[in-house]
C-alpha angles and dihedrals in degrees: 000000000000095000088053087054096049089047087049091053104039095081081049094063096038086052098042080044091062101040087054085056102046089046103041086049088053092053094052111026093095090051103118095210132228122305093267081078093069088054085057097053086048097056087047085054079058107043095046092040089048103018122245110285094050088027090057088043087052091059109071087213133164095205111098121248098269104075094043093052083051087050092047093053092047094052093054081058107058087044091058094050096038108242133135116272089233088064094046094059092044083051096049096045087049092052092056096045087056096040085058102046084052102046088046080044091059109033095047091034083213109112091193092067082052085045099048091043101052087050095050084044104039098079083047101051104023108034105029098021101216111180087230088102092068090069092040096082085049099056092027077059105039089057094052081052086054090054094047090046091233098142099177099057089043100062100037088050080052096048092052090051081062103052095056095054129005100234096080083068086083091060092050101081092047087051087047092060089038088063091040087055091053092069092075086041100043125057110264110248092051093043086057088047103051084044088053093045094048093043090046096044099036095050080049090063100039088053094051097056087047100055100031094047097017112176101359094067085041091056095046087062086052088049093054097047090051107059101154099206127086085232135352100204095319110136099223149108093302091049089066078051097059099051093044096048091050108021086115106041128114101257090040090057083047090051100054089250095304113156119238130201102264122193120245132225132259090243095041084054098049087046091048093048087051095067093033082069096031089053087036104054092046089061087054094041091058095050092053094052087049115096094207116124095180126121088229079061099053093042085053108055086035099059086044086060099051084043088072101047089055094050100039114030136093132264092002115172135225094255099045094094086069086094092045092056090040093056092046087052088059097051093045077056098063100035130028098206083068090057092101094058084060099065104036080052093046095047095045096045088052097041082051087061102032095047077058116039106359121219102317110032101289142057135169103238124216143191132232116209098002083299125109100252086222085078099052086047084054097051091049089048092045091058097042089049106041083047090045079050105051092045093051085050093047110036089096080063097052089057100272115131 
């Protein structure tokens, strides 16, 4: 009987699934997106004007090759069908939300979790058009390939997440352990051959990228490890920073107590990347000393990880807890208990984006009791994520394996 009704209300959810999609597309879709879009459009000009080995080279960018070969393909085109650039990449970023979603629908068959996932993206890819969801159908991937203990497959989908934007590195070293872990679970000669065929192909790409790009990919790794500010829009820890350190100075007076992005000193920045590794590697330390060989584990441990980065690092930006929330929808995924990590990662994801542009792209911000409300949004986000943190850390030691 309860099987009947599940069966009677799947093709309502995959209908009420689709009509979520459509609808939300058509809200946002005229929203223009935040500034960084027009850097975007810029790098495209280059790439297509210089191709896209000396265009990316033209940039000066921190993003990896990837994207902007994406971009420069994009942007032909456009050019070939005769629409504006702005609309391709709309387009493009649309195409790999829904992609996503599908891909989430299909290999979850739950359309809830697709559901659940296009509404925590959509902000993020459609009004504000942030490049992260480039990187979403990879790791998304690369997690359906865990489950399916195809390793090979896993870590080169992962590789190439990386490769469109820098912040799945931090997932790399988890998944290595992951893989490491298979070999007690698989049997022996396929598990050497998933770890052959991932070395072989993942060093291809790697090497690739060295030899086409060459420096310049090296040095936008550099660029986005060096981000010289305590926080560039992330609404964490170093934001509160931010606004202690300056609440009484002159700009800040001038600008009815908003906070502004501050610089931050050589010392302060060796001190903060400090922590960043030290946080960082005990989240890696206790997933070595796990014996968990789940996915859930390695999505765990993973998402912790990333957790510190985003609390402790430098220069860290309003989108980059879209990883965060994407990590914590695949572990929701496999494993119902996590769903509330999902949502306190979705919504603060999406309050990160929406305290500081709003919908579309732009938002007047205000303060509340003399104080940017952006602050106070920061000091409720550090303690939920440090807590969500330490239980994800802990939770072997509370019997869990």
């Amino acid at each position: 009987m309860v099987q009947a009704d599940r069966r009677a209300t799947a093709p309502v959810q995959w209908l009420i699934l689709a009509g979520v999609v459509v609808f939300t597309t058509w809200w946002l879709w005229p929203a223009a997106g935040t500034p960084d879009v027009d850097i975007w459009l810029g790098w495209m000009n280059a790439l297509l004007t210089h191709g896209p080995v000396h265009g990316y080279a033209t940039t000066g960018t921190d993003y990896p090759p990837g994207s902007l070969l994406t971009m420069w393909a994009i942007g032909h085109l456009a050019f070939a069908a005769g629409i504006d650039q702005h609309l391709a990449l709309k387009i493009l970023f649309c195409a790999c939300l829904v992609a996503t979603t599908i891909m989430l629908a299909v290999a979850s068959r739950a359309p809830v979790v697709a559901l659940f996932a296009f509404l925590a993206c959509a902000v993020s890819a459609l009004g504000l058009m942030y490049a992260d969801i480039l990187f979403a159908p990879f790791i998304l991937g690369a997690v359906w390939a865990a489950r399916q203990r195809r390793l090979a497959l896993m870590l080169v989908l992962l590789v190439i997440g990386c490769l469109m934007k820098w912040q799945p590195v931090f997932v790399l070293p988890f998944a290595f352990i992951y893989a490491i872990r298979q070999r007690d679970v698989m049997p022996r000669p396929d598990w050497n051959r998933s770890i052959r065929w991932a070395a072989a192909i993942g060093l291809l790409l790697v090497a690739v990228v060295v030899l086409v790009w060459g420096y310049p990919a090296i040095d936008s790794f550099y660029r986005a490890s060096r981000h010289n500010t305590k926080s560039s829009f992330g609404a964490n820890p170093l934001w509160i920073l931010t606004w202690w350190e300056d609440r009484a100075s002159a700009e800040r007076i001038a600008a009815n107590g908003i906070v502004s992005i501050v610089y931050a000193a050589r010392p302060v920045l060796r001190a903060l990347t400090l922590l960043t590794i030290m946080g960082f590697a005990t989240a890696l330390r206790a997933y070595w000393k796990s014996r968990d060989r789940s996915v859930e584990a390695w999505l765990r441990y993973s998402l912790a990880g990333y957790l510190v980065y985003f609390l402790v690092s430098a220069g860290v930006h309003e989108n980059h807890l879209f990883l965060g929330s994407l990590l914590a929808i695949a572990l929701a995924w496999q494993n119902a208990r996590w769903w509330w990590t999902a949502v306190v990662l979705a919504v603060a994801a999406n309050l990160n984006l929406v305290a500081f542009y709003g919908w579309t792209g732009f938002i007047d911000r205000r303060t509340v009791g003399g104080v940017d409300l952006t602050v106070w949004l920061a000091m409720v986000l550090s303690i939920a994520l440090a807590t969500v943190t330490v239980i994800l850390v802990r939770r072997d030691r509370a019997g869990a394996v």
